[in-house]
Each structure stands twice: as C-alpha cells, then as structure tokens.
C-alpha positions in Angstrom: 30.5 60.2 117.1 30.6 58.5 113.9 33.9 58.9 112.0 34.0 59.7 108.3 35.8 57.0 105.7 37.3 58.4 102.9 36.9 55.6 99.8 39.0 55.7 96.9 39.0 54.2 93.3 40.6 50.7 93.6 43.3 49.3 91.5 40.7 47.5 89.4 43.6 45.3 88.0 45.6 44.9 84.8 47.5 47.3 84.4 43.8 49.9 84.7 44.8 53.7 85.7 41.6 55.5 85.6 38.2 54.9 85.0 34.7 56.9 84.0 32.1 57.3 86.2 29.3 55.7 84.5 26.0 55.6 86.9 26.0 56.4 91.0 24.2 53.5 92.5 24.0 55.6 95.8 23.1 59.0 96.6 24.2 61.5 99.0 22.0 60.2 102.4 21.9 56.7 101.7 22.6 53.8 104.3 25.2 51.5 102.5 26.4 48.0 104.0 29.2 46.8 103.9 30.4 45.5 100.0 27.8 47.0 98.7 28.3 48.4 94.9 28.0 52.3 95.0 29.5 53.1 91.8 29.3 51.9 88.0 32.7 52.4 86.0 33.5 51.4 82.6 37.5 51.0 82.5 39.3 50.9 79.0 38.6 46.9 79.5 34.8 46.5 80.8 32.2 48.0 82.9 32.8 47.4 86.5 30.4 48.1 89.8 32.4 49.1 92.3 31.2 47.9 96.1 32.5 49.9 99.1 34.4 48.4 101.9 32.8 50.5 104.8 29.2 50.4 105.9 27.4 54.1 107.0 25.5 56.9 105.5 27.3 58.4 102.4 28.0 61.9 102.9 29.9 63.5 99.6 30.5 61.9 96.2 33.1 63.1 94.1 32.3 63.4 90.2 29.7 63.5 88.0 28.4 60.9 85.8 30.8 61.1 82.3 33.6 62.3 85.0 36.6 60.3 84.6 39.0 59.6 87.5 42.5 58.3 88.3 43.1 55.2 90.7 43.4 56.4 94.3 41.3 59.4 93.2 38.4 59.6 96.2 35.2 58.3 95.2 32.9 59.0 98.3 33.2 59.3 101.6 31.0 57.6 104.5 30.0 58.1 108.0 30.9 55.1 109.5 28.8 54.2 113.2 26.3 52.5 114.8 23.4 55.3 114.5 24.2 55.5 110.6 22.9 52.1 109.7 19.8 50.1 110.7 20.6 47.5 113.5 19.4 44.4 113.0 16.6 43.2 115.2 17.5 40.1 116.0 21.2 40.6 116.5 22.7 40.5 120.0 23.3 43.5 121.8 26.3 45.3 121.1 26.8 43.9 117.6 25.9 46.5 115.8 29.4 48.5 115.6 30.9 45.5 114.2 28.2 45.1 111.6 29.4 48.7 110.2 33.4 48.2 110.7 35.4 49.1 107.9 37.1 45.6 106.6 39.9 45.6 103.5 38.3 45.7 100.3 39.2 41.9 98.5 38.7 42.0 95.0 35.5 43.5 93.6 33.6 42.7 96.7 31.0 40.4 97.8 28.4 38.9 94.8 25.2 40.9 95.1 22.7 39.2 92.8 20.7 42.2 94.0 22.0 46.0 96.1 20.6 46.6 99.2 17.8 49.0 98.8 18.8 52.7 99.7 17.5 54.3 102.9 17.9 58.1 103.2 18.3 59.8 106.2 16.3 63.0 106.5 16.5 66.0 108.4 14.3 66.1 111.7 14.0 62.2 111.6 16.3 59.8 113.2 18.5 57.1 111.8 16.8 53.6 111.9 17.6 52.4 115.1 17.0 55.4 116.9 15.0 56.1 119.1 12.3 59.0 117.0 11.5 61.0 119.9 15.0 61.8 121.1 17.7 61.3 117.8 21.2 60.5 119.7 24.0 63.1 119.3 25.5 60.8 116.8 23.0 60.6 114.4 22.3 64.2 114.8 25.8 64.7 113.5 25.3 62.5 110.5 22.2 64.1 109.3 24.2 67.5 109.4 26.9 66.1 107.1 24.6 64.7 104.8 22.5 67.9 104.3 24.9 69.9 103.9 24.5 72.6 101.0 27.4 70.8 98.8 25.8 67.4 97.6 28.3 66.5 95.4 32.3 67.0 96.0 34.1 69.0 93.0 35.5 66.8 90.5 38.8 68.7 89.8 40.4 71.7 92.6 43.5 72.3 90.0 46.5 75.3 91.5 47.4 77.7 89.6 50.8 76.9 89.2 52.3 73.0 90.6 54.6 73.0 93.2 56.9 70.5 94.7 55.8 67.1 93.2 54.1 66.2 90.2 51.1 65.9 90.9 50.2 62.7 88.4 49.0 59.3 89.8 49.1 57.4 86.5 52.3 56.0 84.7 50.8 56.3 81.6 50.6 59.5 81.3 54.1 60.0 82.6 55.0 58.0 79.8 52.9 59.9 77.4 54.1 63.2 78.5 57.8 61.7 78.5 57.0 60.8 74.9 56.0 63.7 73.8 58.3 66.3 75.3 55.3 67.8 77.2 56.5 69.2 80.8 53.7 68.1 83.4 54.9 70.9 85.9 53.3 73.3 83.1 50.0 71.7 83.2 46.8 72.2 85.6 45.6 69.2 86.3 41.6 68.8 85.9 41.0 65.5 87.7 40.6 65.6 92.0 42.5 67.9 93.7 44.5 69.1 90.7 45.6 65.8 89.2 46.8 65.7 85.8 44.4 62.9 83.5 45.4 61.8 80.1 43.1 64.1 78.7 45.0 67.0 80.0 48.1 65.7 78.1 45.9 65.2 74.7 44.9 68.5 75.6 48.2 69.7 75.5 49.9 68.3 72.4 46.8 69.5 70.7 47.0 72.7 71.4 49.8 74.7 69.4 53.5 74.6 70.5 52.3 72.4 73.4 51.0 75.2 74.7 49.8 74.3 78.6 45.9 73.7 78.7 43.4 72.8 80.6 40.1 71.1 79.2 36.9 72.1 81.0 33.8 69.7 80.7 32.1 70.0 77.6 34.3 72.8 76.6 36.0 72.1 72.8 40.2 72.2 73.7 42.2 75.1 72.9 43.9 73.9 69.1 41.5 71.5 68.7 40.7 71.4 64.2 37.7 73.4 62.8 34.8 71.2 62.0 31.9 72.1 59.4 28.4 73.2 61.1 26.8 70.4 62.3 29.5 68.0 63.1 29.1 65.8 66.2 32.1 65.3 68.4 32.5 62.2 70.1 35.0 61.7 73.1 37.5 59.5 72.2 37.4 57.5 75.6 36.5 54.5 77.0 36.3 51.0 75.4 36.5 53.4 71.5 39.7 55.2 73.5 41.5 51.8 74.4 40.8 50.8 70.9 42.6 53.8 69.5 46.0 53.7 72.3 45.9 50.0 71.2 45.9 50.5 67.6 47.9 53.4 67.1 50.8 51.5 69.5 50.4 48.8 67.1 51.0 50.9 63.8 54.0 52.7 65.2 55.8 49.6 67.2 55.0 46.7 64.7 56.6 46.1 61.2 53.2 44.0 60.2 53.0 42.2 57.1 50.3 40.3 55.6 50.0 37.3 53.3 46.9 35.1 52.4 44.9 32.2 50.7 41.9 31.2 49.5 40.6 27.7 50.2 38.5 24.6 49.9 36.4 24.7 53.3 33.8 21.7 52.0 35.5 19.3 54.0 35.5 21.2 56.9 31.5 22.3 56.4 30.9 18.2 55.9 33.0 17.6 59.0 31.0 20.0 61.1 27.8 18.8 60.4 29.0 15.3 60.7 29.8 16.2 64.4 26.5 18.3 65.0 24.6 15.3 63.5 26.2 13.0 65.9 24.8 14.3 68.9 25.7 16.3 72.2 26.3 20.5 72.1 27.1 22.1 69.3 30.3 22.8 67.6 31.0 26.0 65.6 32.8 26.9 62.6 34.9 29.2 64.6 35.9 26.7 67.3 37.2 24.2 64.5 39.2 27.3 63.1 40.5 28.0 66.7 41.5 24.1 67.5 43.3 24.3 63.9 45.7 27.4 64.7 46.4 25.9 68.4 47.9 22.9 66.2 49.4 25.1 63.7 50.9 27.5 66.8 52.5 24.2 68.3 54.1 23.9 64.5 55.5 27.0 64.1 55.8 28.9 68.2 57.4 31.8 66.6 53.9 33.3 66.2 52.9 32.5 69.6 55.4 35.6 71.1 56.2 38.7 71.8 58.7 41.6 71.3 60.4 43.0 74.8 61.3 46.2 73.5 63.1 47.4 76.6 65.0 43.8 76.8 65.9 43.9 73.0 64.4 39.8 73.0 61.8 37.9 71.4 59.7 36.1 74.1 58.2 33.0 73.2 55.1 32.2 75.2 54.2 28.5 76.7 50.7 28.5 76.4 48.1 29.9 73.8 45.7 32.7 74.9 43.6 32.8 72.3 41.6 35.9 71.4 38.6 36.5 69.4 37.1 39.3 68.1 33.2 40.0 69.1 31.4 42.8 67.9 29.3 44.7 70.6 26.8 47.6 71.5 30.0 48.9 73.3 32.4 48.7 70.1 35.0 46.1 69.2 36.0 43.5 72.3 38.8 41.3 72.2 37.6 38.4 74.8 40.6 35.4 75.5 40.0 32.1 76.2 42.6 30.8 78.5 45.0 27.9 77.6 43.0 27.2 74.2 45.8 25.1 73.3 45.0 22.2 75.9 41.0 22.6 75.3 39.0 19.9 72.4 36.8 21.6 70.0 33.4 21.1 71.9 35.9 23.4 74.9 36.6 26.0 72.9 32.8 26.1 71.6 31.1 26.6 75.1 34.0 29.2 76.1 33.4 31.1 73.1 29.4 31.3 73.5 30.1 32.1 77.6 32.6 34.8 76.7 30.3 36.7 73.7 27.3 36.5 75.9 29.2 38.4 78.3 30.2 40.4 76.3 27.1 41.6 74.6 25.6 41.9 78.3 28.2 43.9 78.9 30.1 42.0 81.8 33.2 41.0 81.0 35.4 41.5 83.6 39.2 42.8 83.2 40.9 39.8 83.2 38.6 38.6 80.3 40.3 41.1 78.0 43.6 41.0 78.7 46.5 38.8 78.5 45.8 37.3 74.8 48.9 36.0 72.8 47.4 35.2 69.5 44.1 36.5 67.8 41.9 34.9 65.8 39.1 37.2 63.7 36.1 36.0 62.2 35.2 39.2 59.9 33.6 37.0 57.8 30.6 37.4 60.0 30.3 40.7 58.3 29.8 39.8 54.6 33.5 40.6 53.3 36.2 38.4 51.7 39.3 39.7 53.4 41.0 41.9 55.2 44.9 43.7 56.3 43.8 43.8 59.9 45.8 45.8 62.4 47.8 43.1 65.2 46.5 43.3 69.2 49.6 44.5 70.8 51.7 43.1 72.3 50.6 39.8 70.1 53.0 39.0 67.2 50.5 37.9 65.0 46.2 37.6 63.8 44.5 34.7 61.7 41.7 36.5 59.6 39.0 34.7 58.2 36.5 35.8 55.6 32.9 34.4 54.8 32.7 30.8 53.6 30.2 31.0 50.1 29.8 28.8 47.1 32.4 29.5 44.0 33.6 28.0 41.0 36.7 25.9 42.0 38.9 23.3 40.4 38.1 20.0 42.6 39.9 16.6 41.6 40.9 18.5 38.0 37.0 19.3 37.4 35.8 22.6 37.5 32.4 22.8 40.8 31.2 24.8 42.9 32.7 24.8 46.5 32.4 26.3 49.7 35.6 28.8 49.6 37.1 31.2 52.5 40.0 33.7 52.1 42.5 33.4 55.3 44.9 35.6 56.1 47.6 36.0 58.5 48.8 39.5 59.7 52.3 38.8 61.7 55.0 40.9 63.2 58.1 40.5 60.8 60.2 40.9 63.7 59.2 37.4 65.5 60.1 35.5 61.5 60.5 35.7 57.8 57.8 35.2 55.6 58.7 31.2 55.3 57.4 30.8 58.6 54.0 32.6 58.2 54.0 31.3 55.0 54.1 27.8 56.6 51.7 28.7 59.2 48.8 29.7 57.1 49.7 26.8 54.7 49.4 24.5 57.2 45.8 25.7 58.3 44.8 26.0 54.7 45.7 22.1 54.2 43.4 21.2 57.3 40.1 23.5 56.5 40.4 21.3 52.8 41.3 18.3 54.5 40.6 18.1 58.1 41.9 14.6 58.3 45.7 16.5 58.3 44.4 17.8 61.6 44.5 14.2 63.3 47.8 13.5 62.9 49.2 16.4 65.1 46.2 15.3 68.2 
C-alpha cells in the first residue's frame, strides 16, 4: 500500500517565517519525482519554487493561491509507492521503490532548468506501470485518495476558544503581540489548523480596544478606517509588507540625521569614459561611487556598524556588504554584493548588472537580500536632486546620490558650467557625531571632484 507523506513549508532561510502561496505548479493527481518544484512562494525577500522531497501522486493541497502560510505549515501531501509513479523502462527490476523513497530535503532542491511534465491519474485507468487490464490494489488505493470530493485541503481549521499551548509557529508575531500588549490566547488563528499569522495580530490592534478578530479572505477587518467610494485596498504584504516592517522599525529604533553636498563630478565623468575608452567591460557611474564609499568606510568604520539593542553595544563589522537600491516590477529591492570592499571597480560593475537582472526577472534568492551593512542609493536615476532617505535596518548608515546635470559652477575662480551631483548621507547618530559623517561625505565629495584622492588609499 502506498503510504501518504505529509510535506511542510521549509525554513526557506534568513530569518523567513511565512510565505504566500503564489502559483501551484502541481495539481491534485499529478505524478511528482523526486525534487521536483510543486509550489511558487514569494517570501518578504524574493519569489521562491519550492521542490518536494518525496516522489508519488499528490493527493491534497493546502491553500489557495494569495493564501499565506507559516513555516512548518503543511503544504501537500503525497502518496508515496511504486504504482504512483511511472517506472522507468530500462531500470533493473526492483528499482522502482527506491526511485520514489522519500530523501531529506537539502536546500531548495535539485536545479530543474525545466519541471517534469505532470501526469494525472484518472479514475478507471491504472497508474503508469500497471498493468491496464488488472490495476494492482495499490494503485487502486491511490486513485481513491486522489478523487476524493475534497480537492484542496482547508487553509485555516481555527477552535473556538485555544487551549493548552499557543498555538503560534512564528517569533515574530510573538514579538509583535508582546509589543503590543495583544494576548494571543484571545485570538483565532486563521492560518492551518488554527495557527495564529501576523495578519491576525494586525487584525487585532486594528480593531478597537484590541478587540480579538479574526480576518476572513477578502473580508475588510473589523476597525479597519472608512474609505471614500471607490477606493482600492491593497494588502500590505509581501515584498510592499517587508518594506513597511522595515521602514517603520527604522523610524522608531533609529535617531537618523542627514547632512549633504553638492559637488564637482567632471572629473569623475572624464575618468569614466577614460576607462570605457580604454577597452574591456564596461564600468558604471554607480560602481565608481561604490569603490569610493568602500575607501571612505575603511576611513571612518564607524558607519560600517550596527546597534545591538539587547547587548546595549555598537558592533563594528569587518567587511562591507554593500547594498544597492533597484527599482522593480515587484517594488523597491535592496540587492548586496558581498565583500564589496575587497572587489576593483570593473568587480563591483559585473555584480551589480548580475544582481539587477535578477532582480528585474524576479529571482533573487534570500540570501541576495539580506545581510547588507551599508547602502548606497542611486535616486538620481529618477530625475531628482536629493533626498532624507529612510536607513535599511539594522545598517547605521545610506549614501544618497542625486542626478549628475550641467550647472553654473565656480571652477579654478571662473564661473562654467559643470557636471554637479547632490550627495547625501543619512546615518544613525547613535554609531557618531556629526564630525564623523561630516568627514565621511567630505571625503567622497573630494574624490567624485578629484578622483586622483582615491589612489592614494588603493
């Protein structure tokens, strides 16, 4: 008899608690093998497919497309035998149970430049490998699980009231609860099997006094603001969700201040085209900019840190993990390029065109996105001078840098026109005074006018 595998949502990594279901790749009845990606998620981080460790004909899924669900929460379950997938024809006998074996899941699975086409076993037929005219018990069994009435598992079987244990799978939404003063044994959870979701909290606070609530699919939350006839609401969640927790942690946890200069990019312009003209890949304005604040970080490492609230310290990091802001069809992403500090300006070019593409294609994965220490954000790429921009907790500090246009400017005590750019640097006052940005954005200011200042810290 072929014995049915229960597969949950994986730790995807960094620090991820839930995800949203994004597209099914399987249905209810399909064959899967082994690794085989069965579920699109987009996490707070990236969009993620999702391969199953166990190979067999899929016989529930739980949740909907839009449904979002914990870590550990089940995702589908599979009948796991050797009638539920095709045998190879060539493979010895007695080979085909191992083919189908359930095997650890190791990362995100095996690279599939292309998923196994889907097979669906249908009533009255046997499963490949079977024999048509006399189906084996086995198979039998697996065609009645899959055609069973309920296709898809329920998404959320909340009690009425929670007894013994909590039942919450994420630690943020302990600690957003704990925050808050909400009590989670008041809740109904809507996610599997009664598990309480950050959105269940949300719900909560919005509703008056912290009233308990629970927020149905689609359904508008109890306390949730009037809006005029006509309004749209869009779900705060997702990549635009992260972008909010991020932001909003940033404003309450960092004392930011901002200072800034205009300056003399000419040089640096002449420079660039200097190197383009001299042959091999391209270098780009923005890698220049990055290769400049990896010199000005090793000048002044107080930027280069972070704030350990719970330790009361200022942590001082080794290397640089430089992030940059790319605009995408998805919103706002914050790719890093790893150890920027020990990478030449041609480097940092090629990781920054590898990273946007990925981006833009929507393939980043996790670890892309995560882990940045200092950010640097080309807004300029959007018309505008300058900008107060909000830091990427938990980094201490952001260079902006606005577009680079022709202006009147006061060169060797003669008035001309020059290619000019505002910079500015947002910093946490906590990690230094004002001497020390100061000094900072000084120092890149000197080598966008004069990038000849730059050699003598390579």
């Amino acid at each position: 008899m072929p014995q049915v595998m229960e597969f949950k949502l994986p730790d995807l990594g960094e620090g991820l608690t839930e995800a949203e279901i994004v597209r099914w790749l399987v249905a209810v009845g399909d064959v899967v093998a082994i690794d085989q990606p069965v579920v699109e998620v987009e996490t707070a981080k990236a969009m993620v497919e999702v391969p199953c460790p166990y190979g067999g004909v899929v016989t529930a899924r739980f949740g909907e497309e839009g449904t979002e669900l914990p870590v550990g929460a089940p995702l589908i379950t599979v009948a796991v035998g050797a009638q539920c997938a095709p045998a190879d024809a060539d493979a010895p006998e007695g080979t085909a149970d191992s083919a189908n074996a359930p095997r650890p899941l190791i990362g995100y699975g095996s690279d599939h430049s292309r998923p196994a086409r889907r097979r669906r076993v249908r009533p009255g037929s046997a499963a490949p490998g079977v024999a048509s005219t006399d189906p084996a018990p086995a198979a039998v069994a697996v065609v009645a699980a899959v055609t069973a009435p309920a296709v898809t598992a329920p998404a959320a079987t909340a009690p009425a009231v929670v007894a013994g244990p909590v039942p919450v799978i994420s630690p943020l939404v302990r600690k957003l609860a704990r925050d808050h003063g909400v009590d989670l044994r008041a809740l109904r959870g809507t996610g599997p099997e009664g598990l309480i979701l950050r959105a269940d909290v949300e719900a909560a606070l919005r509703a008056p006094a912290h009233a308990p609530s629970v927020v149905a699919p689609a359904a508008v939350p109890a306390g949730t603001s009037a809006a005029p006839e006509g309004a749209t609401r869009i779900p705060l969640k997702g990549v635009r969700g992260a972008v909010a927790d991020k932001l909003s942690r940033s404003r309450r946890e960092i004392p930011d201040a901002t200072c800034w200069v205009d300056a003399d990019a000419t040089e640096l312009m002449a420079t660039r085209a200097a190197m383009n003209a001299a042959g091999g890949p391209k270098i780009s304005v923005l890698a220049l900019l990055a290769r400049i604040c990896t010199a000005a970080l090793a000048r002044h490492p107080e930027l280069n840190s972070t704030v350990d609230l719970a330790a009361n310290e200022i942590v001082r990091l080794p290397a640089v993990h430089l992030g940059f802001a790319a605009q995408t069809e998805r919103g706002l992403m914050v790719p890093v390029v790893r150890d920027a500090q020990t990478r030449s300006a041609e480097s940092l070019s090629a990781e920054f065109a590898r990273l946007t593409e990925l981006a833009r294609a929507g393939k980043l994965a996790p670890a892309d996105l995560t882990g940045g220490t200092f950010t640097l954000n080309n807004y300029g790429v959007f018309g505008v001078d300058g900008s107060t921009p909000i830091i990427n907790h938990p980094e201490a500090a952001m260079l902006g840098v606005g577009r680079i246009i022709p202006k009147p400017w006061v060169h060797q005590g003669e008035l001309a026109v020059r290619q000019v750019v505002q910079l500015s640097l947002t910093f946490d006052h906590r990690v230094c005074d004002g001497g020390t940005a100061g000094g900072f954005l000084r120092y890149v200011a000197d080598c966008v006018e004069s990038p000849s200042v730059l050699l003598r810290s390579l």
